[in-house]
N, CA, C and O of each residue as an XYZ file, in Angstrom:
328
protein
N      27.621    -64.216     81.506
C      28.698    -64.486     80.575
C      28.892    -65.986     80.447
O      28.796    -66.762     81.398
N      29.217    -66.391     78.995
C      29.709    -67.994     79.290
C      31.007    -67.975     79.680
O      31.722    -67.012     79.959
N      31.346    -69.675     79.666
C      32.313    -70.377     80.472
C      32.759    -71.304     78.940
O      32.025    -71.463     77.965
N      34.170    -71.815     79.118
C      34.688    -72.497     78.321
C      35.839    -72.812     79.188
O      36.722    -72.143     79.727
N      35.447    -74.372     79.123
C      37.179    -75.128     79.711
C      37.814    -75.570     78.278
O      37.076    -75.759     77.311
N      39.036    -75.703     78.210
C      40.195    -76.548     77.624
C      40.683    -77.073     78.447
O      41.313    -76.560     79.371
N      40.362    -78.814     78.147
C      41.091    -79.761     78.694
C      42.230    -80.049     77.884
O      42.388    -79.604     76.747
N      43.183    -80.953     78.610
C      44.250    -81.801     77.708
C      45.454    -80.487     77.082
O      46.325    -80.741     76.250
N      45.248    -79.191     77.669
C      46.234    -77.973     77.650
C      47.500    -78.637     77.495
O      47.388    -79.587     78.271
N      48.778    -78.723     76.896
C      49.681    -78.741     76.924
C      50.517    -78.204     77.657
O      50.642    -77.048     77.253
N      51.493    -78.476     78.941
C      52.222    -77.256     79.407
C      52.692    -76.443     79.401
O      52.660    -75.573     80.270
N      53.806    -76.453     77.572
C      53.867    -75.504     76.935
C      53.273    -74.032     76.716
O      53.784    -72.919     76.839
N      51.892    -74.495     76.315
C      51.020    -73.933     76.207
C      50.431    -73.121     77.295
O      50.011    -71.975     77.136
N      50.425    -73.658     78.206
C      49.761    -72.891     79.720
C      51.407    -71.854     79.913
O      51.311    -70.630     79.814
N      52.753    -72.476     80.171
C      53.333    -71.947     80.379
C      53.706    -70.241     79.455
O      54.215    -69.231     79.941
N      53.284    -70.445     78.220
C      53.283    -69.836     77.071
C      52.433    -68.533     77.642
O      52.834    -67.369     77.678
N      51.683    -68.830     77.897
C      50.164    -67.933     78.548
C      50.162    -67.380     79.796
O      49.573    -66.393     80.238
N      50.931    -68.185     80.311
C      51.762    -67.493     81.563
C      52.476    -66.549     81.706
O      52.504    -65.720     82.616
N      53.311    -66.682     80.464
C      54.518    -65.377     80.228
C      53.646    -64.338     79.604
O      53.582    -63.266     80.206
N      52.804    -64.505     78.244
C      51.873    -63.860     78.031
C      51.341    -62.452     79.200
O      51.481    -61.232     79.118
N      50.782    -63.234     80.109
C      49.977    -62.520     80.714
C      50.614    -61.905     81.456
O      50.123    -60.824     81.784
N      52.126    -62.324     82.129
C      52.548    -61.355     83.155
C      53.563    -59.945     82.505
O      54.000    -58.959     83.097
N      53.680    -60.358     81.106
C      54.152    -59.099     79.960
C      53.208    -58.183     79.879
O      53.693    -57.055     79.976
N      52.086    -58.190     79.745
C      50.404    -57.727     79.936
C      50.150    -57.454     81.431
O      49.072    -56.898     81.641
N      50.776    -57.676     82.335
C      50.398    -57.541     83.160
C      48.796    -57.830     83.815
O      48.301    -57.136     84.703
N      48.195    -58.887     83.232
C      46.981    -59.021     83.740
C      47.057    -61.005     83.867
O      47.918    -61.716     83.349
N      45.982    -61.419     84.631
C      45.580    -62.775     84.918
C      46.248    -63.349     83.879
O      47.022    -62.720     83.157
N      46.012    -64.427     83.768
C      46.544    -66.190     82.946
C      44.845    -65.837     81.850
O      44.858    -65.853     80.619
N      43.886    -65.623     82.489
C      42.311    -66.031     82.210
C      42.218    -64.599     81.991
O      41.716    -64.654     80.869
N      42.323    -63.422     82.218
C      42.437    -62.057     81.324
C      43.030    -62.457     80.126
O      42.261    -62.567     79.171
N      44.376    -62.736     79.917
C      45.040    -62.523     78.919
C      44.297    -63.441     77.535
O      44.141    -63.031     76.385
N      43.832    -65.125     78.252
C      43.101    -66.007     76.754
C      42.075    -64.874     76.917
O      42.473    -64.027     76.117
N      40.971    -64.395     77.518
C      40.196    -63.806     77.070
C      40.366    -62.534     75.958
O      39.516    -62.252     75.114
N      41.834    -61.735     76.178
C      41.712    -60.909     74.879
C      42.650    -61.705     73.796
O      42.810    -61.072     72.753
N      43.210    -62.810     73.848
C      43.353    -63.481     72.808
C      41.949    -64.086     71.751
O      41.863    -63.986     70.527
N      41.244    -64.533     72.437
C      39.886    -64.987     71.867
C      39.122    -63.553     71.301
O      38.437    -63.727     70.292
N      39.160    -62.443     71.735
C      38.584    -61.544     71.756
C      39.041    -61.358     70.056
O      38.248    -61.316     69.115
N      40.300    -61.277     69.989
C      41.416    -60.849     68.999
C      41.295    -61.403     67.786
O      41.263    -60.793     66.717
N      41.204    -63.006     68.015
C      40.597    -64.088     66.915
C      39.131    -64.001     66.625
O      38.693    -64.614     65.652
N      38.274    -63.240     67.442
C      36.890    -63.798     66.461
C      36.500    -61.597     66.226
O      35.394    -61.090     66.039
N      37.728    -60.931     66.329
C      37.277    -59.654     66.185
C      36.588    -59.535     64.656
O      36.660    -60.486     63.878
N      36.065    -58.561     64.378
C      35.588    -58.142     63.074
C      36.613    -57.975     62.235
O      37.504    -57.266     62.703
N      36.800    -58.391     61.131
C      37.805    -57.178     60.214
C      37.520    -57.573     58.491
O      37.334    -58.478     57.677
N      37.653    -56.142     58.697
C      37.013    -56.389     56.880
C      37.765    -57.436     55.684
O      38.932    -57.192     55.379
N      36.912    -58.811     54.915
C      37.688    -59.326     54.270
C      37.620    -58.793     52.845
O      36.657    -58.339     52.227
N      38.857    -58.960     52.492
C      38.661    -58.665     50.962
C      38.048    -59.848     50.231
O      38.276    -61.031     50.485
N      37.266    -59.387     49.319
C      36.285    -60.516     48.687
C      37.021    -60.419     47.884
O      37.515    -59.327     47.603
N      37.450    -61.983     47.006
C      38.059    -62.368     45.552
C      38.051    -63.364     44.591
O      38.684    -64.412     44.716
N      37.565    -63.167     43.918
C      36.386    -63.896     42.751
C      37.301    -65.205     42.408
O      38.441    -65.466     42.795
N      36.457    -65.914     41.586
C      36.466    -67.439     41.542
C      37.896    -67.510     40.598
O      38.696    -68.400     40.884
N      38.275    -66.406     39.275
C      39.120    -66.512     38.837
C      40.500    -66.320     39.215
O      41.379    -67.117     38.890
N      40.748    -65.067     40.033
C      41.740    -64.890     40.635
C      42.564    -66.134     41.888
O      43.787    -66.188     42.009
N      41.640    -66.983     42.661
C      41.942    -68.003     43.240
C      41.669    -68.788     42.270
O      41.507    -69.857     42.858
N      41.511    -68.978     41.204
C      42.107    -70.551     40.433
C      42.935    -69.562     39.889
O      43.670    -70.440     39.436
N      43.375    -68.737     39.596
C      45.161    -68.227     38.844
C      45.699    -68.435     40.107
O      46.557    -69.315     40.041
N      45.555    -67.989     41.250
C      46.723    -68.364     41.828
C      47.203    -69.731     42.448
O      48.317    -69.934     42.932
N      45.963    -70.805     42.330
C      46.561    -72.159     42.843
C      46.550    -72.803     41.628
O      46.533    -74.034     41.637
N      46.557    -72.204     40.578
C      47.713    -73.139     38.929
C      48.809    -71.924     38.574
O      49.225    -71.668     37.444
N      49.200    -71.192     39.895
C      50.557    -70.069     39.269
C      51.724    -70.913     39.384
O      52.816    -70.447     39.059
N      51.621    -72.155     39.829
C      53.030    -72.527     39.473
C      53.241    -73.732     38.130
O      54.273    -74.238     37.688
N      52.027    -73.887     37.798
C      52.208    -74.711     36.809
C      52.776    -74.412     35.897
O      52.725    -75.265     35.010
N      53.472    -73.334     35.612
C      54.084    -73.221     34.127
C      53.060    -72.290     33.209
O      53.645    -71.759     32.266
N      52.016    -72.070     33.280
C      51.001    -71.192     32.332
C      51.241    -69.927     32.558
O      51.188    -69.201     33.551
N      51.604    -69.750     31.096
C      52.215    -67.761     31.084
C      51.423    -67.156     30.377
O      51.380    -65.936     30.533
N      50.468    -67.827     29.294
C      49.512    -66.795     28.751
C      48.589    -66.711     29.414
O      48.203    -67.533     30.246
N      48.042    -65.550     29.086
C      46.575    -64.917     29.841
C      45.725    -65.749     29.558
O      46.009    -66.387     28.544
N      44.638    -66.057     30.110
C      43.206    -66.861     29.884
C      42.095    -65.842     29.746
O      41.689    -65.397     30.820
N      41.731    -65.550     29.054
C      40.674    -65.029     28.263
C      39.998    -64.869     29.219
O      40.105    -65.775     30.045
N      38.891    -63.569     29.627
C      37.510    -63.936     30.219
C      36.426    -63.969     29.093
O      36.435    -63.634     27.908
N      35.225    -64.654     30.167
C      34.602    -64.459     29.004
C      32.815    -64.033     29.309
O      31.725    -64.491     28.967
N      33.301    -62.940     30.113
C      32.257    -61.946     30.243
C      31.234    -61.467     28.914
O      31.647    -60.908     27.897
N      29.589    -61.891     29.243
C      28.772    -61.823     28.234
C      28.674    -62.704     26.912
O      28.199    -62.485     25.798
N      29.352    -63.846     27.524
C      29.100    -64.676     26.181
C      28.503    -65.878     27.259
O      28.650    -66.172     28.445
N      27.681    -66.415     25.991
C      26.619    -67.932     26.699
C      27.920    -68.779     26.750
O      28.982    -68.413     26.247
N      27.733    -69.907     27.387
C      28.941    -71.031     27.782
C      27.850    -72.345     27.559
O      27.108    -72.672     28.486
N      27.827    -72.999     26.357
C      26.713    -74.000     26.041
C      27.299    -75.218     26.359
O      28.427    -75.551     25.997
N      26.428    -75.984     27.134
C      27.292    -77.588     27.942
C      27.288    -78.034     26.825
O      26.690    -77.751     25.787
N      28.432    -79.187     27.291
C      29.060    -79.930     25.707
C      27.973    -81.182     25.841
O      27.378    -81.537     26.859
N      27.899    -81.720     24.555
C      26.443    -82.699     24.360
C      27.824    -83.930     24.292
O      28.902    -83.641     23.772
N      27.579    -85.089     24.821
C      27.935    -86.658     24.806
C      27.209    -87.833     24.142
O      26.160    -88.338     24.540
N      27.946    -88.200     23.043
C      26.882    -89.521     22.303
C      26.799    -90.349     22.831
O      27.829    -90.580     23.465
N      26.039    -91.054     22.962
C      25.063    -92.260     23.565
C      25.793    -93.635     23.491
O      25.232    -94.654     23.891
């Protein structure tokens, strides 16, 4: 099995993990281990397309009409004069 130190722990933090673990009833070093366990578990993400995250980080700008998609049409780059 590997090993991982954290240096520079905060006391807070240790103390935090302390209470943690004796609510759990198991070790200081049981308890980060099913914390870590917890953070890198599997879980299914919902996938969500490029449009829906740009509507929602310009939902507060003020834009109330719908934006068109524009599924099946060519999108021709704009030409610049010289």
């Amino acid at each position: 099995m590997a090993q991982v130190l954290v240096r520079n722990l905060e006391v807070r933090v240790k103390a935090g993990l302390q209470r943690r673990a004796k609510i759990h009833g198991r070790s200081m070093e049981e308890e980060v281990r099913e914390i870590l366990r917890a953070a890198v578990k599997d879980e299914p993400r919902k996938e969500v397309g490029f449009g829906t995250r740009a509507a929602a980080l310009f939902a507060e700008c003020g834009l109330d009409s719908p934006i068109p998609e524009l599924h099946g049409y060519l999108v021709e780059p704009m030409e610049f004069e010289e």
